[in-house]
C-alpha positions in Angstrom: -19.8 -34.5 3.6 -16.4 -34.4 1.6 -16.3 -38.2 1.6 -19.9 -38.3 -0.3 -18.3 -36.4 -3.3 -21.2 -34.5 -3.7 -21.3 -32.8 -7.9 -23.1 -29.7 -7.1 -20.2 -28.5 -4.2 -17.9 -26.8 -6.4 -15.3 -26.9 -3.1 -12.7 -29.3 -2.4 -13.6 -29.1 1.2 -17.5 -28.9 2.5 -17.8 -25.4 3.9 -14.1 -24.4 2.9 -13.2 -22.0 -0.4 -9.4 -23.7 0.1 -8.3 -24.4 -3.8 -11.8 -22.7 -5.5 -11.0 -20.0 -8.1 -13.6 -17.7 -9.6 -13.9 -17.4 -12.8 -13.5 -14.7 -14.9 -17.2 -14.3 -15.6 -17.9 -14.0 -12.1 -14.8 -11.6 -11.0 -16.2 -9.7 -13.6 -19.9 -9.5 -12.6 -18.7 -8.6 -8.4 -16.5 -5.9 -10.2 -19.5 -4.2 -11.9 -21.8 -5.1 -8.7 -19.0 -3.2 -6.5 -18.2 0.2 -8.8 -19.3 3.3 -7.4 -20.2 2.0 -4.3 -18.5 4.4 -1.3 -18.4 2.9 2.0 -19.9 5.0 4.7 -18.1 7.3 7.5 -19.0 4.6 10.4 -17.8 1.7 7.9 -14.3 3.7 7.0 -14.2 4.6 10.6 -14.0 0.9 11.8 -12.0 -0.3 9.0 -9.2 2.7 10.0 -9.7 1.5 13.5 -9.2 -2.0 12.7 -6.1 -1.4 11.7 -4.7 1.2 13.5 -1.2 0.3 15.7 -0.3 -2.8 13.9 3.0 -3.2 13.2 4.4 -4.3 10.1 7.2 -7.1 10.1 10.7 -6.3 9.4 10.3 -9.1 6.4 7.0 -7.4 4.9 8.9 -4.0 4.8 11.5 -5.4 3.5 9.6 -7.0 0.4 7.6 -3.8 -0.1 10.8 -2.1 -0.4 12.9 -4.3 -2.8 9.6 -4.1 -4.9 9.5 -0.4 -5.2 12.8 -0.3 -5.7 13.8 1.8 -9.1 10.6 2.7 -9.7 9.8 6.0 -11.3 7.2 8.2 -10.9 5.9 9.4 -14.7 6.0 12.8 -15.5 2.2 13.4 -15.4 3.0 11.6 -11.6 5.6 14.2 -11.0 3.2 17.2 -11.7 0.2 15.9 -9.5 3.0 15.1 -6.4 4.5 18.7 -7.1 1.0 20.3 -7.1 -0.1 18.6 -4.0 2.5 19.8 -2.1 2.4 23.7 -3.2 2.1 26.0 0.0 2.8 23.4 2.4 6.2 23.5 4.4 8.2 20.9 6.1 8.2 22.0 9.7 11.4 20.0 10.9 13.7 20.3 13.4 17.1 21.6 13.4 18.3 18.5 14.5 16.4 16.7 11.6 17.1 19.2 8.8 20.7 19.0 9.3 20.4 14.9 9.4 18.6 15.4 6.1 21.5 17.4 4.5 24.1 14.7 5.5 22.1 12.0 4.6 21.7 14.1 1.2 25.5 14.9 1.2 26.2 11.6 1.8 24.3 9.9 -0.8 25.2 12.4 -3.6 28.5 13.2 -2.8 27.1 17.1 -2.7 25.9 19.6 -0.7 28.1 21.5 1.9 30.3 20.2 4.4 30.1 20.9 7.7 32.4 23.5 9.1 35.1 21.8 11.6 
C-alpha cells in the first residue's frame, strides 16, 4: 500500500499515524466533542487499576523534579492548599517527626538542636 502513494491517505505509513499532525481545526473540534464528558465509576475504576503498582524510573522522577523545581505556588494557590488541609492532622511517628525537624534544621539552619 505505501509504495502506491495513494493521495487520499493522509499517513506516511498505510495503517500507521507515525509523522501525522492534527490540525488545529480538528484538535479543536475533539476538544469541544470531549468537554463535560465524565468518565463513569467502572471506566475510572479500570483506568486506576491499570495503573496501579507501576513504578516510575529513577530518570522520569528525576525530570519531573528538575521541572518543578522553583516553582511557586500563587497566592490564590496558597489559600486553596491551606483551606484543604484545615482540621486534618499529620499522624506521624516519633521517629518521623523528629527526622522532619532535622531535615528542617538542617535545611534552614534553624529549629532546635538536639540535646547531647
Amino acid at each position: 500500500m505505501d509504495n502506491f502513494k495513494p493521495y487520499f491517505n493522509c499517513c506516511k505509513v498505510a495503517a500507521s499515524l507515525l509523522g501525522w499532525k492534527p490540525s488545529r481545526e480538528m484538535r479543536k473540534r475533539n476538544s469541544e466533542s470531549q468537554k463535560g464528558k465524565k468518565a463513569s465509576p467502572e471506566t475510572r475504576a479500570k483506568q486506576s487499576a491499570a495503573h496501579k503498582g507501576k513504578k516510575k524510573s529513577e530518570e522520569w522522577k528525576r525530570k519531573i523534579g528538575d521541572a518543578n523545581r522553583g516553582k511557586k505556588h500563587s497566592k490564590a494557590s496558597k489559600r486553596k492548599l491551606s483551606a484543604a488541609r484545615l482540621g486534618h492532622k499529620l499522624n506521624l511517628t516519633p521517629e518521623e517527626r523528629e527526622r522532619r525537624r532535622e531535615q528542617f534544621r538542617l535545611n534552614t539552619g534553624r529549629g532546635r538542636k538536639k540535646a547531647s
